[in-house]
N, C-alpha and C positions, 0 to 999 in steps of 0.2 A: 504494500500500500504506500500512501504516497506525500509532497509535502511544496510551500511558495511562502513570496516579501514587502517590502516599500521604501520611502525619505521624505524630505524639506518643509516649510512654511505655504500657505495659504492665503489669500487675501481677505478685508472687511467685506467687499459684497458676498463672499461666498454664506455669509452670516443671513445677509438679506434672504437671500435664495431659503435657507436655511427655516429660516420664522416662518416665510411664505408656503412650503414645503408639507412642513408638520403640520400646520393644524392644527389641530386637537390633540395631538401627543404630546406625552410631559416632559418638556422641554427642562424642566428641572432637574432630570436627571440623564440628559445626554449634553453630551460635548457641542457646544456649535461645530459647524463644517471647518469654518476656519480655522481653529484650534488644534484640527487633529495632523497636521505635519505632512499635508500631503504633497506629492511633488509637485502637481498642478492644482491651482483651486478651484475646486468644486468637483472634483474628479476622483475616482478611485483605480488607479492602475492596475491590474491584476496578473501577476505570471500564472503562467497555465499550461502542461503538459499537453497539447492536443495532439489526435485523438484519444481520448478514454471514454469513450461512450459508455453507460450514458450519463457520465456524469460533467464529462467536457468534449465537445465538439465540435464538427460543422459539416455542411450538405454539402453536397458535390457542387464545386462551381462557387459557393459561399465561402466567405471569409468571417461570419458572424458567430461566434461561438452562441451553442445551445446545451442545454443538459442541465441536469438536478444540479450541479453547484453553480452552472452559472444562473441559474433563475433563482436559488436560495442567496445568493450576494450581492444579487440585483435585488431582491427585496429589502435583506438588512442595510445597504447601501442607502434606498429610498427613507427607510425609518430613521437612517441620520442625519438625512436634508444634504446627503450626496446627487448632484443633477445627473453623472455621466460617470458610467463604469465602461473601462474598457480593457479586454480581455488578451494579452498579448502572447505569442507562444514561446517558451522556453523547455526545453528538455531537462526531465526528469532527474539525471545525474548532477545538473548544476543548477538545479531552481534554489535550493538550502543558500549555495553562497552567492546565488545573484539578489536572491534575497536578503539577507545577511547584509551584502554591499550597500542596500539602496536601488536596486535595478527598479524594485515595482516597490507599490506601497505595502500590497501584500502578497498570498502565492493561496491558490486554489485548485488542485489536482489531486485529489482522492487520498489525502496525505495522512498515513498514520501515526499519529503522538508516540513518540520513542524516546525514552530520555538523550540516550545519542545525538537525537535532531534537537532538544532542546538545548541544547551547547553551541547551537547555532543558528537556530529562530527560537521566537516567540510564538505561542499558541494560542487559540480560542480553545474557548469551552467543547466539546467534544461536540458533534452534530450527526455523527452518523457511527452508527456499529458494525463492522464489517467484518468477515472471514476469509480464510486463503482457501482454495479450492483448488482439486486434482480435476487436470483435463487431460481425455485424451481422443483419441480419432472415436466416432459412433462404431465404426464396424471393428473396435478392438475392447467396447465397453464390458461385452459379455467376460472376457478374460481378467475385468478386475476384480471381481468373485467378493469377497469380503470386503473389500472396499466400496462396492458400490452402494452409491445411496446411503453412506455411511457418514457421520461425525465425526472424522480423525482425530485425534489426539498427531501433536508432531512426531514422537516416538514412534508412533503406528506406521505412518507416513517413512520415517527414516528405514522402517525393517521392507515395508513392501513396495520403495521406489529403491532399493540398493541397486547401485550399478546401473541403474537409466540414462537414459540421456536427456536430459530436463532441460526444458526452455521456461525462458524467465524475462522481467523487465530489468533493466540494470536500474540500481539503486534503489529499488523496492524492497519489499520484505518477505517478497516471494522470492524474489534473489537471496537473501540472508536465510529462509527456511532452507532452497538448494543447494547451499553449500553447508547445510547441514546435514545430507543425504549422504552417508559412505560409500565409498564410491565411485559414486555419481559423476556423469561429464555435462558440465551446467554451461549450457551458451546462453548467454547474456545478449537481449537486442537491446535496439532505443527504443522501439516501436514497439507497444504489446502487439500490437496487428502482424508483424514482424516473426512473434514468435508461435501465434496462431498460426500464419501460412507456412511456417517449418514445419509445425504439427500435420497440418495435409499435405504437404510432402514429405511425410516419412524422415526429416532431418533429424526430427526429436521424437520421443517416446510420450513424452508426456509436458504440458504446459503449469507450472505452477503458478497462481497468480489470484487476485483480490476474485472472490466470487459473484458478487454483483456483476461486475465485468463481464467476466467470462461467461457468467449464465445468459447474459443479454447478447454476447457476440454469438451463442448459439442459433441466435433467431434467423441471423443472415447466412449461417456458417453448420448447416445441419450436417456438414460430415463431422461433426467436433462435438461433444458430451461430456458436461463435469460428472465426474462419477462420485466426489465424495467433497465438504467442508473438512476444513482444519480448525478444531478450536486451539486454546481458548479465541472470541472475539477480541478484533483490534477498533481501537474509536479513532477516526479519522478528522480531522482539527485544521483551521486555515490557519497559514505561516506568516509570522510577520518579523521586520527588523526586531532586532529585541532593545533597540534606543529607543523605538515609539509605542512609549507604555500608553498614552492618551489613546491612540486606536486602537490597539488591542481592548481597552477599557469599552471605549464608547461602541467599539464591535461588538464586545460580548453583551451591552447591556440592551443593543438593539435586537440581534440576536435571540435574548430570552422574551421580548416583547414579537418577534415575529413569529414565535413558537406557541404561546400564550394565544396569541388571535386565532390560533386555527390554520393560518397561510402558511406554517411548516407542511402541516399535513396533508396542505393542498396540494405543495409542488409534490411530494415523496406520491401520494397515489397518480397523479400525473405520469411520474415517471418511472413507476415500480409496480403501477395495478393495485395496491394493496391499502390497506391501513398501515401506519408506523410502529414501531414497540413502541408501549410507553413510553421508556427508559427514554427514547428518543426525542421526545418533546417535553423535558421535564430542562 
């Protein structure tokens, strides 16, 4: 799973836009726009891994990112009296230190909370519960016998991928689980898409990676089948510089108010069919 940043000051009108914005929201306990260090004012820059469908993306021919995190930070954005978020691409191995630097304001890519990565961004409050997941080709599913349809434990997963050949995303922690596999010959792409079309061509054995993902790349990609989760769950978190405490704050406190209204739950059935775990909107 996965992880992004920001920098600088702001100007007085972004404060107008700000009052005019809210409304009726209590404005007593969020930051004005101005205040919160952003590079440009009134703007929130966003690095972003694309594609990770569906949680970041874009159509064919499009340049506009779409997906569960970017319409959940397009909404926390709007409760901060942010006019304009935009969504820039960065790869996945260097979002931590582009972020870190100041590249973007913040980082939005499926990122999961690892004390590791906190030595080098700042966090939000957790927003999403996620598991890694065993993929491998449909016509080789029946052979994963006890694995299938299973809840791994990583131990489990270490005894019955030994020796595969595992495809992964670099810098993920589906990468860090396969080079936990004895051994395993783990090819690392940039592109999860990258490591799915190894999988249908027989490159690799198996795709280790975030199961949301992988369960939805199944819909375009019906030669490919997750056969099992890996617990425990990882909580996935947006990265920011760890100098701008003010946005991290004024994120998380919009955040629990767009969770509160109901429009968490709105985007997540939008974009997963379902209801949320509680857990998830609390």
């Amino acid at each position: 799973m996965r992880t992004r940043f920001f920098a600088p000051l702001a100007l007085l009108a972004a404060l107008a836009l700000f009052a005019a914005g809210c409304g009726g929201s209590s404005s007593d306990t969020t930051t004005p726009a101005n205040d919160l260090g952003l590079k440009t004012a009134g703007e929130l820059l966003v690095g972003s891994d694309i594609p990770y469908a569906p949680f970041e993306f874009t159509d064919p021919g499009s340049t506009d990112a779409k997906g569960f995190d970017v319409d959940l930070v397009n909404a926390v954005a709007k409760e901060m009296g942010i006019t304009k978020v935009t969504f820039q691409k960065e790869s996945f191995d260097t979002i931590f230190t582009n972020t870190a630097a100041g590249r973007f304001d913040m980082a939005a890519s499926s990122i999961t909370i690892t004390d590791e990565r906190k030595k080098t961004v700042a966090f939000s409050d957790p927003y999403f519960e996620a598991n890694q997941s065993v993929m491998v080709r449909t016509a080789d599913a029946a052979a994963a016998g006890a694995l299938s349809g299973q809840t791994i434990t990583p131990q489990m997963a270490q005894v019955a991928l030994k020796g595969r050949t595992i495809g992964v995303q670099r810098g993920t922690t589906g990468a860090d689980l396969g080079k936990s596999i004895p051994d395993a010959k783990v090819q690392q792409f940039q592109k999860i898409d990258d490591a799915f079309n190894a999988l249908i061509a027989r490159r690799v054995d198996v795709v280790l990676n975030d199961y949301a993902i992988s369960a939805y790349a199944t819909v375009a990609k019906p030669d490919l089948k997750v056969v099992a989760k890996v617990s425990p769950s990882e909580s996935y978190g947006f990265a920011f510089p760890t100098t701008n405490t003010a946005l991290v704050t004024a994120f998380n406190a919009a955040l629990t108010k767009v969770k509160a209204s109901g429009e968490y739950a709105e985007i997540y059935k939008k974009w997963f069919n379902e209801e949320p775990p509680a857990s998830a909107t609390k």
